[in-house]
C-alpha positions as CSV (number, residue, x, y, z in Angstrom):
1,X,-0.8,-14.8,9.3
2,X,-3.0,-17.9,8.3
3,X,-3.2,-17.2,5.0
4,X,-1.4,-15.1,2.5
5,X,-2.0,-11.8,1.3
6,X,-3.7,-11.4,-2.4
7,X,-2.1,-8.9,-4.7
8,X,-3.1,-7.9,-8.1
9,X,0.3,-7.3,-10.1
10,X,1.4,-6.7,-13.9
11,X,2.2,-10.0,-14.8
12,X,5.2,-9.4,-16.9
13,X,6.5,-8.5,-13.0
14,X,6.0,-12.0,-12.5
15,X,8.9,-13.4,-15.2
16,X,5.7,-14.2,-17.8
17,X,6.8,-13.6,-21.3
18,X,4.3,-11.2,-22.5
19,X,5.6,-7.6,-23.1
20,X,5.1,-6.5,-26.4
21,X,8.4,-7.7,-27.4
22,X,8.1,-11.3,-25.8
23,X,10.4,-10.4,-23.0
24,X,9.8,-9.6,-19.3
25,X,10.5,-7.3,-16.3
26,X,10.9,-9.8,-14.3
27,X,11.6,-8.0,-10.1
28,X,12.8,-10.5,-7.5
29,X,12.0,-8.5,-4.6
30,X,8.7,-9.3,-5.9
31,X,8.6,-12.6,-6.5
32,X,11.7,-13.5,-4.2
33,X,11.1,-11.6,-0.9
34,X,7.2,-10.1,-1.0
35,X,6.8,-13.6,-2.6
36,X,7.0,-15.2,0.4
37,X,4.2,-13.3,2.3
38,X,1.8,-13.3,-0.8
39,X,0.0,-15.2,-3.9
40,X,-0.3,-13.1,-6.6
41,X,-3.2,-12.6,-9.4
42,X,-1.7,-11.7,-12.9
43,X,-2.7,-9.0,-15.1
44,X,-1.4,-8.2,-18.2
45,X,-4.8,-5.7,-19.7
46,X,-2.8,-5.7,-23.3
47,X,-2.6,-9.3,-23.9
48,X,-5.9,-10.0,-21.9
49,X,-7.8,-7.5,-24.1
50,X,-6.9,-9.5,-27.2
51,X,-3.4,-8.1,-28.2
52,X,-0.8,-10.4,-29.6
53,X,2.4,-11.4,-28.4
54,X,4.7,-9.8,-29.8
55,X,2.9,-6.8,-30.9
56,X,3.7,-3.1,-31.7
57,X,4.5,-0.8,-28.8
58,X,1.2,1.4,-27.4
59,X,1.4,4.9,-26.2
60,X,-0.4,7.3,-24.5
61,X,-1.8,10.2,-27.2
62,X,-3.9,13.2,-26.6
63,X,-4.7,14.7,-23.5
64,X,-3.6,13.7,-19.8
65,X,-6.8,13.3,-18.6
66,X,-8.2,11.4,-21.7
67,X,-5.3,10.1,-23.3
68,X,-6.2,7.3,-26.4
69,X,-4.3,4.3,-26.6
70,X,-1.9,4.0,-30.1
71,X,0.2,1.9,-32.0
72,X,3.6,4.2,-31.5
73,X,4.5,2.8,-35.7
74,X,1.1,2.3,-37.3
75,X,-0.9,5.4,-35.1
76,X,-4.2,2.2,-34.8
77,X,-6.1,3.3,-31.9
78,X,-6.7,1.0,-29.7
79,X,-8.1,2.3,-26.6
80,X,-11.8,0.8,-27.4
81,X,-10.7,-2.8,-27.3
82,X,-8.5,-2.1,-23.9
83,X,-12.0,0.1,-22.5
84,X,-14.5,-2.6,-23.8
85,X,-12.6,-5.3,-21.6
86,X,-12.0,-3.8,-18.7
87,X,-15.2,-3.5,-16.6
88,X,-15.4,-7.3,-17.2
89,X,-11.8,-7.5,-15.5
90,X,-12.9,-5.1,-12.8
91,X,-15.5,-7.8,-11.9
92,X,-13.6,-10.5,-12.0
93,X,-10.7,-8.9,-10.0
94,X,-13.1,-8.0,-7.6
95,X,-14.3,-11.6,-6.7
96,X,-10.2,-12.3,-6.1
97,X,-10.4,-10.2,-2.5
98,X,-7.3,-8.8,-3.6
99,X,-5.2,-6.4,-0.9
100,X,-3.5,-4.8,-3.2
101,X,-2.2,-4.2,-6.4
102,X,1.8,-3.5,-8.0
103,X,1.7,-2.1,-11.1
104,X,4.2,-1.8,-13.6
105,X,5.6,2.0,-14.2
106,X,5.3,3.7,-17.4
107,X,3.3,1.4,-19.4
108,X,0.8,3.1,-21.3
109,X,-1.9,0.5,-19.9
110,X,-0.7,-0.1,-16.1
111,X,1.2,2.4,-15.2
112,X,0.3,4.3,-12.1
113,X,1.6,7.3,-12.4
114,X,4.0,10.1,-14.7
115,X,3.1,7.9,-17.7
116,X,4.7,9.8,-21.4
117,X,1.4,11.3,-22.8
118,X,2.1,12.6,-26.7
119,X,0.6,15.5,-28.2
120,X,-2.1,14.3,-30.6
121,X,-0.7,16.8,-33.1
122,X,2.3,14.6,-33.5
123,X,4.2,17.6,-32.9
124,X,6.3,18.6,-29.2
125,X,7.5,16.7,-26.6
126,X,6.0,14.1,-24.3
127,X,5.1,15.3,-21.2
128,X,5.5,12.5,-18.1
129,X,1.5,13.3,-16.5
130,X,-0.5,10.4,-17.7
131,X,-1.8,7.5,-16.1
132,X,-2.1,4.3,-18.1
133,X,-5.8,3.1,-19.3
134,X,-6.0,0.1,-17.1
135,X,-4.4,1.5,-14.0
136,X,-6.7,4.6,-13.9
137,X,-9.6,2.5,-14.1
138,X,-8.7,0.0,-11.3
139,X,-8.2,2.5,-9.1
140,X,-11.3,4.6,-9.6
141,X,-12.9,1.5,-9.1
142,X,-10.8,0.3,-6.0
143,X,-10.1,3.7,-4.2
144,X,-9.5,2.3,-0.7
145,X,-7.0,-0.5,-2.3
146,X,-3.0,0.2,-1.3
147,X,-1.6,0.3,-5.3
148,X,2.0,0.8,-6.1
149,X,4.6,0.5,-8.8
150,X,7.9,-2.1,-9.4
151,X,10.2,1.4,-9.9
152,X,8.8,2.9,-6.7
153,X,9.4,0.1,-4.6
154,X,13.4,0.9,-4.6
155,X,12.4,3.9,-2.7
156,X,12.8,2.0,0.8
157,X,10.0,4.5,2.3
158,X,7.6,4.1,-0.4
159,X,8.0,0.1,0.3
160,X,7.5,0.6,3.9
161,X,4.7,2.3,3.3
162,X,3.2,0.0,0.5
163,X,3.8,-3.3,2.5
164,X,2.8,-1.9,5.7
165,X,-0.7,-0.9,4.3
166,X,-1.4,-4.2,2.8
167,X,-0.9,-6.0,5.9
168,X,-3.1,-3.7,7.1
169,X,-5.6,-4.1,4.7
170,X,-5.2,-7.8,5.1
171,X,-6.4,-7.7,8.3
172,X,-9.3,-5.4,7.5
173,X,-10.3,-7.8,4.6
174,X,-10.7,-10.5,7.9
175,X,-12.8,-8.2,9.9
176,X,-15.3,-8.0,6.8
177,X,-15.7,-11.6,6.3
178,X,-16.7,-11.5,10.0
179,X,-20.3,-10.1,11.1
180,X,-19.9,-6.6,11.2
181,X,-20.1,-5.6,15.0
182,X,-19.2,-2.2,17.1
183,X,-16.7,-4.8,19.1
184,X,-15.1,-5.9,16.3
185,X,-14.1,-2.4,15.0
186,X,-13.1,-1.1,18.5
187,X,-11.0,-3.9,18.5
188,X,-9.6,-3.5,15.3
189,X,-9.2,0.3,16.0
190,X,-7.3,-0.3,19.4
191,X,-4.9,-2.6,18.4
192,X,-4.0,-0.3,15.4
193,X,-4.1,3.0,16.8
194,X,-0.8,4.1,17.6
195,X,0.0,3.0,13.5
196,X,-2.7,5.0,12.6
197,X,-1.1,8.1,15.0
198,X,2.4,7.6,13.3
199,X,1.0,8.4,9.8
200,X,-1.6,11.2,10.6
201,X,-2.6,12.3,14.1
202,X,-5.2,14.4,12.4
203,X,-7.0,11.9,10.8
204,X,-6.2,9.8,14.0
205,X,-8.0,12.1,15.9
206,X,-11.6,12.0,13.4
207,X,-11.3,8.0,13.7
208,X,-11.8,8.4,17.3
209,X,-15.3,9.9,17.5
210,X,-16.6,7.7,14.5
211,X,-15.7,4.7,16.6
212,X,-16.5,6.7,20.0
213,X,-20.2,7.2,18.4
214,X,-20.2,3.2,16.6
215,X,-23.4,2.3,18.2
216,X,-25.4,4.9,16.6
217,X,-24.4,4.5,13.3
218,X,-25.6,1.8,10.9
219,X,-22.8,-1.0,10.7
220,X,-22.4,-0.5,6.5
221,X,-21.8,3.1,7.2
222,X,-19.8,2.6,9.7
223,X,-17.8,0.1,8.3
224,X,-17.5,2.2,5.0
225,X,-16.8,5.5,6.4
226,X,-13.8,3.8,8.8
227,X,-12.5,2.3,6.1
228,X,-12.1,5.3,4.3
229,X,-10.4,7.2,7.2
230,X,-8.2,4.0,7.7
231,X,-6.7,3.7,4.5
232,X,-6.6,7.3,3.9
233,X,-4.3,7.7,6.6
234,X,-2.1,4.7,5.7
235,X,-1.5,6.6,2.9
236,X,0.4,9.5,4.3
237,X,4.1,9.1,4.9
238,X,5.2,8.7,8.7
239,X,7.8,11.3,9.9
240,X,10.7,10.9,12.1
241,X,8.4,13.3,14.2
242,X,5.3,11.2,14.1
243,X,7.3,8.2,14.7
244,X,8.9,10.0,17.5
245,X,5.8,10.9,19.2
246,X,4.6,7.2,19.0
247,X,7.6,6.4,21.0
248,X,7.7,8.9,23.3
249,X,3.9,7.9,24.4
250,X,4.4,4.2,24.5
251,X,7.6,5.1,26.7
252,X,4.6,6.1,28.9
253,X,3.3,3.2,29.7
254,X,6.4,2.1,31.3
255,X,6.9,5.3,33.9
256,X,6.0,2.9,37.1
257,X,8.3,0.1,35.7
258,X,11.9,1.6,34.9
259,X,14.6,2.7,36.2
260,X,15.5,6.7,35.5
261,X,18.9,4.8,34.2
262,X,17.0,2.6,31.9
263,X,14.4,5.6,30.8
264,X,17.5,7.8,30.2
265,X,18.4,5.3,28.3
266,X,15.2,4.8,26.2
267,X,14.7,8.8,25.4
268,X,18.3,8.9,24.3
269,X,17.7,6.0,21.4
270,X,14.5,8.1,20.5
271,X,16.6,11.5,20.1
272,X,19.4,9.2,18.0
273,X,16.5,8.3,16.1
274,X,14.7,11.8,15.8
275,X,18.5,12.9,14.5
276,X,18.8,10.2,11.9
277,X,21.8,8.6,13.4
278,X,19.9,5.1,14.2
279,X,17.3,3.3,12.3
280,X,13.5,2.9,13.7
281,X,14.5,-0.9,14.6
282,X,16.3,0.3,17.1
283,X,14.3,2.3,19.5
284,X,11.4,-0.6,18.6
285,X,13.7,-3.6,19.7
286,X,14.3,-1.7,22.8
287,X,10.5,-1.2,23.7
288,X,9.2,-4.9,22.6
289,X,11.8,-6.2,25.1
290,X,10.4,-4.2,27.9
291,X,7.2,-4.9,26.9
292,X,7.7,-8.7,27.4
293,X,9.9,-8.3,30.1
294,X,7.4,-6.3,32.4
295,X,4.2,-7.9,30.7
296,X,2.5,-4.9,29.2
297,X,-0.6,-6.7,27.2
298,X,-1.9,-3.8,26.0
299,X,1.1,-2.4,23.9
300,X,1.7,-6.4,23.0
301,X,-1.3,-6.1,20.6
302,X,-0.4,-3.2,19.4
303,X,0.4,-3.4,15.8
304,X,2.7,-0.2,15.6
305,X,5.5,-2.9,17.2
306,X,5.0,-5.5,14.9
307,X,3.1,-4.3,11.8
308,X,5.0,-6.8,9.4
309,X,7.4,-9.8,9.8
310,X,11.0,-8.8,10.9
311,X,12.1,-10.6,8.1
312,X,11.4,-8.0,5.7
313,X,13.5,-5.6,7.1
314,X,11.7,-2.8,6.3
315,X,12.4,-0.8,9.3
316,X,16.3,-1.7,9.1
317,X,16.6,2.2,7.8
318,X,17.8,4.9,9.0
């Protein structure tokens, strides 16, 4: 790509020296490997909203939905100063174009997800069902934005999926810097649709009449209401089935072109796949060199084949 992708990320991520007890969490995958693909925008909301460094340790009190903001020692409320700032880090954050954002799990401000709420009473136990103050907010306010967390990128599939959406959304942000025409989204939907199919083939199938009927739909609609569909599928976790499907139809395209030897060949790597005894790398590597080999333009702009650079090796699994 020309230029990077732009992620958001908690900035104690980063190495920077400003949990509440001076220290870090620093990930290398982060700054190491996705490093290399991406320049990154800091946030830390409890610093930035006029905390110290060090400072006492926040939690989340009350109820899940609502939760306030406390000192875990002293029991000072601070969930005004953290709301008061926000909305003006919204705004800035959204003249960044970011692609995406990491967040870092279980903090009371940024996490994303299963956050310890406390009973306001004092009394009981914690129950993991909160979202932190910051991270709710950002992604009310970003809905369509690929968001994630440091502990749930170990999970191999939820990196995939993560990485693979901000490429995607990359991409998208390119498209909307452009003049926003019917041939540009039919072209952005062609060259994408078979990694659309492999997450959803139902919402696969309502992107194809939005972008059938383009011309008679205002292009900010348009543009908004694909969007919508796009990332929302991106979202959904491709299956061995899905994935299966997608290789059985580009297999397709090469029925006038191979040998029965060579597409016996070809269906037996998929059902290795399909039984989890080979990774999706595999079957892929197989396809991209006959689509090279035999010239087939229209499945060399497809995007399912190449969504990310090799180098991640985020398809090395099986």
């Amino acid at each position: 790509m020309e230029d990077k992708i732009r992620l958001g990320v908690s900035s104690c991520l980063l190495g920077n020296l400003v949990r509440f007890d001076g220290g870090h969490q620093h990930d290398r995958y982060i700054t190491g490997t996705l490093g290399n693909y991406v320049d990154f925008v800091p946030v830390c909301p409890e610093v930035e909203c006029g905390m110290s460094i060090p400072r006492e340790a926040m939690r989340l009190v009350g109820e899940a939905e609502s939760p306030r903001l406390v000192t875990s020692r002293s029991n000072v409320d601070m969930t005004d100063q953290m709301l008061s700032w926000i909305p003006q880090e919204l705004e800035k954050l959204e003249a960044e174009d970011l692609d995406g954002f990491i967040f870092k799990n279980r903090s009371p401000s940024s996490g994303m997800e299963r956050v310890k709420v406390y009973p306001a009473s004092g009394k009981g136990m914690a129950e993991k069902k909160g979202v932190g103050i910051f991270a709710r907010a950002f992604m009310e306010h970003f809905p369509n934005l690929p968001v994630e967390e440091d502990g749930r990128l170990h999970d191999l599939i939820l990196r995939e999926n993560f990485i693979e959406r901000i490429f995607v959304h990359r991409r998208w942000r390119r498209l909307l810097a452009e003049k926003k025409t019917v041939g540009g989204l039919v072209e952005f939907h062609t060259r994408h649709k078979l990694l659309i199919m492999a997450h959803g083939e139902k919402i696969y199938r309502e992107m194809g009449p939005l972008v059938a009927k383009a011309k008679q739909i205002p292009a900010d609609e348009l543009y908004q209401r694909y969007e919508q569909l796009l990332m929302s599928a991106l979202k959904l976790r491709c299956t061995l089935k899905n994935h299966s499907n997608v290789l059985m139809h580009l297999l397709g395209y090469f029925k006038k072109n191979l040998s029965a030897d060579e597409k016996q060949e070809v269906l037996e790597i998929i059902d290795q796949y399909r039984a989890g005894l080979v990774p999706l790398i595999v079957p892929i590597t197989l396809i991209n060199h006959y689509v090279r080999k035999y010239n087939q333009e229209y499945l060399a702009e497809q995007y399912y084949l190449n969504p990310h650079p090799i180098e991640l090796k985020l398809r090395n699994h099986a």
